[in-house]
N, C-alpha and C positions, 0 to 999 in steps of 0.2 A: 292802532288800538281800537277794542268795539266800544260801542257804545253801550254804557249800562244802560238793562232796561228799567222801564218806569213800575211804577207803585203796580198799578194795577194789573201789570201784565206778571211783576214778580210774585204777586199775592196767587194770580191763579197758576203759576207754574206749581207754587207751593201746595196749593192748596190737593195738586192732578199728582202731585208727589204721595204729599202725606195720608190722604184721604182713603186711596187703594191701599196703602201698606198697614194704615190703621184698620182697617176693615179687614184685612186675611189677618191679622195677629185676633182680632176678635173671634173673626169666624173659623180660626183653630180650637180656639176655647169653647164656642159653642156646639162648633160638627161634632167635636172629640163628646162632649157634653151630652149633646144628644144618642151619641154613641153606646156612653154609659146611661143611659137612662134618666136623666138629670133635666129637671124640668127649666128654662130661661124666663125669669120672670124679662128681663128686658135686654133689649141690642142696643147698645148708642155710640153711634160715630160722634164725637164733640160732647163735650161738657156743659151744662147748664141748662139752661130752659129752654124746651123743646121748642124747634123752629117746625119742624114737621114731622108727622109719627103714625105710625098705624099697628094694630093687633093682628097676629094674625090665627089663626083657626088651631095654634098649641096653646096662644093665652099669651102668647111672648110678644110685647111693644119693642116694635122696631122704630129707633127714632133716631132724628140729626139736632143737635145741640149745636149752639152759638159761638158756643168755644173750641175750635176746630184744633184742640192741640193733643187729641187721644181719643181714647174710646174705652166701654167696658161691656162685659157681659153680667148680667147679676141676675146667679140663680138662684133659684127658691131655697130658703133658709139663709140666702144672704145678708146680712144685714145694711152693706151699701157696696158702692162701688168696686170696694178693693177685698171684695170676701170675706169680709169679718163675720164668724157667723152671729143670727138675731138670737137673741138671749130665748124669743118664744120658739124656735127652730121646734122646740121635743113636744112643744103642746099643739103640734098641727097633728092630723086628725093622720092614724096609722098613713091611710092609700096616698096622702099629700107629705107624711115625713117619708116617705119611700123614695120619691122623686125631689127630694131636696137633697143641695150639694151636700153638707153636716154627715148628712146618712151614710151616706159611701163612706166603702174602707179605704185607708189610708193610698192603695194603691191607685185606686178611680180617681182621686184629688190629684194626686199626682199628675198624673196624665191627663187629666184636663186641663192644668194648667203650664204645663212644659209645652202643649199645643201650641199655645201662642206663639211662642219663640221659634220653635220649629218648623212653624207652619212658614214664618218669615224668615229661616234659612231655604226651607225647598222653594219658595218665591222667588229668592234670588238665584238659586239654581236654578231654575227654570229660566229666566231673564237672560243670565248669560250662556245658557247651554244656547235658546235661540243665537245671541250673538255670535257663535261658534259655529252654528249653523249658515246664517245667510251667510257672515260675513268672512268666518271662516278662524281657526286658533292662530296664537302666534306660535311659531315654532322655531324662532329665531336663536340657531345655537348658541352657548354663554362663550364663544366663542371672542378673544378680545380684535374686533377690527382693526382700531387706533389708540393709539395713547395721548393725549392733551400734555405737552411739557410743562412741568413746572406745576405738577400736579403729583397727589399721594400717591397714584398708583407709579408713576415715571418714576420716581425717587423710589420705588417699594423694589426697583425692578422688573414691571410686567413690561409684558413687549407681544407686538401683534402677533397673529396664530395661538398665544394662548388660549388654552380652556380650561374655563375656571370651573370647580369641579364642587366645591364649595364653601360656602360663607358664614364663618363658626359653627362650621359642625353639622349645618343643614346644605342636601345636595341643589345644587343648581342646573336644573333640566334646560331651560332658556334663558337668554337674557335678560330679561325683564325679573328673573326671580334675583339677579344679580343686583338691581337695580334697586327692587323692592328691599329686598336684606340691608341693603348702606343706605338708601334716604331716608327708615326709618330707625336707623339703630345709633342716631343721631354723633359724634364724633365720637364714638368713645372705639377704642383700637378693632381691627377687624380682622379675624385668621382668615388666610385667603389659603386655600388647595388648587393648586394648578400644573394642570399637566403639559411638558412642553417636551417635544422631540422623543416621546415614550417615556419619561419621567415625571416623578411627582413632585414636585416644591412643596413648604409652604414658606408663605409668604405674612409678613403682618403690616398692615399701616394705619394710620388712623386718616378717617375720612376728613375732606374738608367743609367747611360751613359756608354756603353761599346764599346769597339774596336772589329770588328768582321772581319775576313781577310775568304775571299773565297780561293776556289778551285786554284782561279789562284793568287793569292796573292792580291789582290786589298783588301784596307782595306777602312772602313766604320763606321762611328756611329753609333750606333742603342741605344734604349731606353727600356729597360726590366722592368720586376716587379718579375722575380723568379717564374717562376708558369707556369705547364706544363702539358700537357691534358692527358686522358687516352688513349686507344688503337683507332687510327684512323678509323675515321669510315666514306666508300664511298658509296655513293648510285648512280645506274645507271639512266638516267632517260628519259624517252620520251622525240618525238620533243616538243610538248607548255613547259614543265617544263623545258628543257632545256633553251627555246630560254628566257625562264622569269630568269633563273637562271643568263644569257649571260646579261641581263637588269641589274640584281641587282647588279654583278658585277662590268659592268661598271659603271651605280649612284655610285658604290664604293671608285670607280678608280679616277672618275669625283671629289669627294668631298676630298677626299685627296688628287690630284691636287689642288684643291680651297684652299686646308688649308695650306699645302707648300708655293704653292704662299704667303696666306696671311703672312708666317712665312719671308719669304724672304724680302715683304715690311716693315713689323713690325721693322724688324734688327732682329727676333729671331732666322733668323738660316743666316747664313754665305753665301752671295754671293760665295764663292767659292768651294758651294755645287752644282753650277749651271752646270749643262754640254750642251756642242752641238756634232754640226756632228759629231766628231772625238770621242766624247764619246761613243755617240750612235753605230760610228761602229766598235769602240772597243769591243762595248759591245752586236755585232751582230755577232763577229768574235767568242766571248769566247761562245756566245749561242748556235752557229751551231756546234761548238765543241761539246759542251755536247750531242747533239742531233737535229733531224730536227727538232720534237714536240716543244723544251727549244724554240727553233726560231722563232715558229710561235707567240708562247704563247708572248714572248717579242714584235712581229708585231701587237699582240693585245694591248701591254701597250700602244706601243708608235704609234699608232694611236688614240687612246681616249688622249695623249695628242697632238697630231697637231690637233685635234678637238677642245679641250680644249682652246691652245692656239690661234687658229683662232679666236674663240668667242670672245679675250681678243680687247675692243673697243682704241684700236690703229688704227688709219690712216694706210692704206695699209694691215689691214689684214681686214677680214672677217668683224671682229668686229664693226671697225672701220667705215667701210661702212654702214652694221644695223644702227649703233650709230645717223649716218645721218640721214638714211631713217624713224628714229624714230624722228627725229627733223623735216622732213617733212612732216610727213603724223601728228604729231601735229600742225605745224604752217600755214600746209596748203600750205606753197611755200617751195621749197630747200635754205640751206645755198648758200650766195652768192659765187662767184667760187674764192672772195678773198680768204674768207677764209675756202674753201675747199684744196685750194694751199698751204696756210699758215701751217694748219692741214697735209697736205700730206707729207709736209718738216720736221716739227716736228717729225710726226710719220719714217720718214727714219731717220733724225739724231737717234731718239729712239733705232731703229733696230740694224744700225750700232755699237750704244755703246753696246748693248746687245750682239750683236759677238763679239764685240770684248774684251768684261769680259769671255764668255763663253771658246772663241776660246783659251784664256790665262788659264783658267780653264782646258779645254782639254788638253794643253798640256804638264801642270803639270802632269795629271793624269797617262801621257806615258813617265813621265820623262824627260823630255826635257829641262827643266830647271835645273833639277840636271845634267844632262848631261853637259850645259853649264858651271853649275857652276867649275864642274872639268877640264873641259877644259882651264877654264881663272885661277883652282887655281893651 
């Protein structure tokens, strides 16, 4: 087993994690921003009082705040961080409401702010299209090698030489999309398509629930079927196939984000599957151990999900904003600023509870609560 790392080496794994993926989600909203003509009053990687800052020759304070858990752009006519517009937005002098965000039509807001999120999908494509490059794709057929006895797939009927074709209804190019489909669709029954000696089956089983404990003792649920490939097989591949492989991935990444989440709303899987910050750089500290590549590959998950979650149409995130702008550029006028205000408070109370199941989350996950326990027993 490794050895977890220490405090300070897990803060800076964190910190080489989050720091770049906050800053391309900003510098989507800004590039795209300057794009449309929209003046930046300020960049800020980190929250709160400026540790270190500078102006630069557009007027726009680029600066690093204390609180390294995000970042924002806030342009002219903004009222704070999360784009509320200032009330005095209409009395800046014609040439300065010109270049304020407010001023734009519905379609410029838009697209300034869907940047962010996109910018932090083509980030991760980009990350794994290189992995596809040096290191090469997997192209390992969904082809079944072996069957585990006493296992759902052995009782369902598979048998080696199968090819599973696919898994409720989505096809299965390699194995690993096999694998992906049942660890994440947690036990609940699985249509399996497979094709054997020139025919079709189908087959149904429901996956099993095991305990699976890593390297560094973190333990986990995962959902099996007993069934495991033959000799892996990599192919190296060009830039376009690569940067299409870095695509299919993330659509990968993106849809079982969707189905998690939907499992989380459902009740089907456990709010205290949930992690934040403290997860994450637990789990950037134990990545950079294994290897610089293990790190990067993790700064690719978890920007397809601060994309992901951006999208989600919450007041104060990304989404939330679209969600508007989709309300206006239907009705023809904006929601009133009642109840954009109303909407904005909602969506913080939202946030808040959200940290704070996560933040309780996290700190189970490091023990702290068993900690406590021994301490009071």
């Amino acid at each position: 087993m490794l050895e977890s790392p220490g405090i300070a080496f897990t803060v800076f794994a964190f910190l080489l994690v989050l720091g770049p993926l906050v800053f391309v989600h900003e510098y989507g909203h800004y590039i795209v921003g300057r794009w449309c003509g929209v003046k930046a009053d300020a960049f800020s990687i980190g929250f709160g009082r400026k540790i270190v800052g500078w102006t630069d020759k557009r007027g726009t304070l680029w600066k690093i705040g204390w609180l390294p858990l995000g970042g924002y752009v806030q342009f002219a006519g903004d009222r704070d961080a999360v784009s509320q517009p200032d009330a005095e937005w209409q009395s800046l002098p014609a040439a300065e409401r010109a270049h304020s965000f407010p001023a734009q039509p519905v379609w410029k807001r838009a697209l300034i702010v869907a940047a962010g999120p996109v910018t932090n999908f083509l980030f991760a494509i980009l990350i794994l299209a290189g992995f596809a490059l040096v290191y090469g794709a997997s192209q390992t057929p969904a082809i079944v090698g072996a069957v585990d006895p006493g296992r759902p797939a052995a009782a369902a009927g598979l048998e080696p030489g199968d090819r599973i074709l696919s898994v409720n209804g989505r096809p299965t190019e390699v194995f690993e999309d096999v694998q992906m489909a049942i660890a994440f669709g947690l036990a609940q029954p699985a249509r399996l398509s497979v094709e054997r000696d020139g025919e079709t089956l189908s087959l149904t089983l429901t996956p099993q629930i095991i305990t699976r404990t890593d390297d560094f003792g973190n333990k986990a649920e995962v959902a099996i079927i007993g069934v495991r490939s033959g000799s892996p097989v990599y192919t190296r591949l060009g830039p376009i196939a690569a940067l299409g492989h870095g695509a299919e991935q993330t659509a990968g990444f993106v849809r079982m984000t969707g189905a998690v989440l939907g499992q989380f709303l459902s009740g089907a899987r456990s709010i205290k599957d949930m992690g934040g910050p403290i997860r994450i750089a637990k789990t950037s500290g134990e990545a950079a151990t294994v290897g610089f590549e293990q790190l990067i590959y993790f700064a690719a998950f978890i920007s397809i999900n601060l994309g992901f979650i951006n999208l989600l149409p919450l007041p104060m995130l990304d989404g939330g904003h679209l969600a508007f702008y989709a309300y206006e550029a239907v009705r023809r006028r904006p929601a009133s600023m009642q109840v954009q205000e109303w909407a904005f408070r909602f969506g913080f109370v939202a946030i808040v509870l959200l940290m704070l199941v996560v933040t309780f989350n996290d700190l189970g996950s490091i023990g702290a609560w068993d900690g406590i326990a021994r301490l009071i027993g």
